[in-house]
PARO-664543 format. One record per residue (C-alpha): x, y, z. Coordinates in steps of 0.05 Angstrom, whole numbers, plus 5000, padded with zeros to 4 digits. Each point is the difference from the previous one (the first is absolute). Example, Ala and Ser with C-alpha at 12.3 -4.5 7.8 and 13.67 -1.06 7.14 Angstrom:
! PARO-664543
524649105156502750694987
! end
This chain:
! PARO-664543
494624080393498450205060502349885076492549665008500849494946507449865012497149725066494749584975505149734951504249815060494249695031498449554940506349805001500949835066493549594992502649574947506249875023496749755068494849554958505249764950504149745078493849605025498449754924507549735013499949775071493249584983502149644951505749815039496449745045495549664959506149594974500049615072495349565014497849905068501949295042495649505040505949625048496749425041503649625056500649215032502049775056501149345034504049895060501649315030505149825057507649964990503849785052495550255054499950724959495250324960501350074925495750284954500349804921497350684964497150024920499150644961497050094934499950744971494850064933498150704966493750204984500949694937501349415026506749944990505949785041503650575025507950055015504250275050500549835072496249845058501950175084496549625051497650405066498749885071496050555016503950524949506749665023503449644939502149275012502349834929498550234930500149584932500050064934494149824954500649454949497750044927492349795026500250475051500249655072505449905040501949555070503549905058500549835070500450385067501649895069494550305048502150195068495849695062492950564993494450234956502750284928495750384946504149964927499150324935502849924933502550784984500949964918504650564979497550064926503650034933500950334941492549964981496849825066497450295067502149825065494449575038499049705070497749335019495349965050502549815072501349315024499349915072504949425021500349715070507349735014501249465063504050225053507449515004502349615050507950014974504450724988499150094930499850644949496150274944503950394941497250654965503150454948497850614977501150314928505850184967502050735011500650494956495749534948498049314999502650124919507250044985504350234947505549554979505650185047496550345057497849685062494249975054499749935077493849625036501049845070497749265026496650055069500049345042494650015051502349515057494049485023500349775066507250235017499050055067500849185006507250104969506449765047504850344953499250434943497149824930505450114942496150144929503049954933497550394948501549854923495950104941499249574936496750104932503750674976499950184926507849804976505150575004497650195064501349895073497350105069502350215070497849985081502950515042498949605052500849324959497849625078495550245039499549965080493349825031500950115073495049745052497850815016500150264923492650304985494849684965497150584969501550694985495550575021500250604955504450495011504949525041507449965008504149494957500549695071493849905019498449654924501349314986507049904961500650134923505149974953501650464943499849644930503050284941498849744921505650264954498349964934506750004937499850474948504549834930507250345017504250314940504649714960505749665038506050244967505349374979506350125047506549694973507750295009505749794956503249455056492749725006500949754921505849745017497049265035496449984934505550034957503449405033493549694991502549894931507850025003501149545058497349334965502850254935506049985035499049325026498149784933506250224959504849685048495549385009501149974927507550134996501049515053496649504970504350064932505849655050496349675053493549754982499249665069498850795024494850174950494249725041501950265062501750614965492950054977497749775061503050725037497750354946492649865007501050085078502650764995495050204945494549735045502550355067502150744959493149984972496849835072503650665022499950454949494450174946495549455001499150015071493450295025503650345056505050344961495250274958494650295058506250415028502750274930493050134969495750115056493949665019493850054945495350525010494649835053492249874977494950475024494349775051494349684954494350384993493749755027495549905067502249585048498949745063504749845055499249475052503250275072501749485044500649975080503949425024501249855081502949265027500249805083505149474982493949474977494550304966501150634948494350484996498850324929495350524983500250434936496050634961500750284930501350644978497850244925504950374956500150264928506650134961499550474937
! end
């Protein structure tokens, strides 16, 4: 064979290794379907403030009720995200800040869908008379999906409305409600300060200063731990052996009392049940006793599953409390 052939040979090869990769890569992407994501929304006045209620629905091209999640933009800035239910559509409720707004419904696709975008909603929200503030949080970082004993950070942004009214500053306290079990959350900050010069929006490419106050929020998921090994030493089996001499004891000289004196034998008794009762409370049978010489049970790992979590901004004057909240999607695996 010569030089001349063992080139075209190469070439052939070369070729059908390149057509075999796009045979591959098409009928990947034939496996997901593209998404049609539509968006509602209806606003009405709360408390002198603008809030908006906001449905999604997410179908495939097939029809079908897609899965995953679903963030809500202001003009490509997220204001909350949700998870979708088994018919596709999620909810929930925003604050709007005094000004014109444009959302969208951003769907992030799934295992056998496309991402899709709604088309914009232009919202007009009334301008307050009273300091007030809107809450915002972004998506969880590294991944809005978690594995069992990792955790994510989002940061909440509270955009102060008409803070320039205030005579003191505006304490916010965040907290968060609706987490999967085995898992917890965190605020670093936990309350917020609204003063009456803190900015009401945040240019790009600004200084943490110059942007209205955040928070940091972390979700900690709990992985299954290993075996918890059963800790005991030879004096600790010693509370349980009196467990069952001590009112033996009793017994027997109940009993030989009461041979002679059989006005003692009931008060004899009497003692008897008394220390069995209190040497049990303290020894064996006593769920303290046994957490600290057999260690606590091995924890339960985070559910698996989407969820979404409600984040909640709470400020009081002294006679009215204002409360705003915002959801965050999550998925556990």
């Amino acid at each position: 064979m010569n030089r001349r052939s063992l080139r075209l040979d190469w070439v052939a090869g070369l070729g059908i290794a390149l057509a075999v990769a796009a045979l591959t890569v098409s009928a990947a992407c034939a496996q997901e379907a593209a998404t049609q994501t539509t968006l509602a929304v209806e606003t009405h006045d709360h408390a002198g403030n603008t809030q908006a209620t906001v449905r999604v629905a997410v179908t495939g091209v097939d029809g079908q009720p897609a899965a995953g999640s679903v963030a809500i933009e202001d003009a490509g800035k997220q204001l909350a995200s949700v998870a979708l239910d088994s018919a596709g559509q999620a909810n929930t409720v925003l604050g709007l800040t005094p000004g014109a707004h444009t959302l969208t419904a951003v769907y992030s696709g799934g295992q056998s869908y496309l991402t899709s975008t709604s088309q914009p909603a232009a919202v007009q929200a009334q301008t307050a008379g009273t300091p007030d503030f809107a809450v915002a949080v972004s998506a969880l970082s590294p991944s809005s999906t978690l594995t069992a004993g990792t955790s994510g950070t989002a940061t909440v942004t509270l955009t102060p409305i008409n803070n320039a009214s205030l005579t003191a500053p505006m304490f916010v306290t965040l907290s968060c409600s609706g987490l999967p079990d085995q898992s917890a959350c965190t605020f670093t900050p936990a309350n917020v300060q609204i003063l009456p010069t803190s900015p009401t929006s945040c240019p790009t490419g600004s200084a943490a200063s110059a942007c209205p106050p955040t928070s940091s929020m972390v979700i900690q998921t709990q992985a299954t731990s290993g075996t918890i090994g059963m800790v005991q030493h030879g004096r600790d089996r010693m509370p349980i052996a009196w467990a069952i001499l001590l009112p033996g004891i009793f017994g027997l000289g109940g009993l030989a009392w009461g041979a002679r004196r059989r006005r003692w034998l009931s008060q004899l008794s009497l003692v008897a049940l008394v220390g069995l009762v209190t040497v049990l409370g303290t020894t064996g049978c006593n769920p303290r006793y046994y957490y600290f010489n057999h260690g606590p049970q091995n924890p339960l790992p985070t559910p698996a599953g989407s969820y979404t979590v409600i984040v909640t901004a709470q400020s009081s004057n002294g006679v009215t409390a204002i409360t705003h909240s915002t959801t965050i999607s999550m998925t556990v695996k």
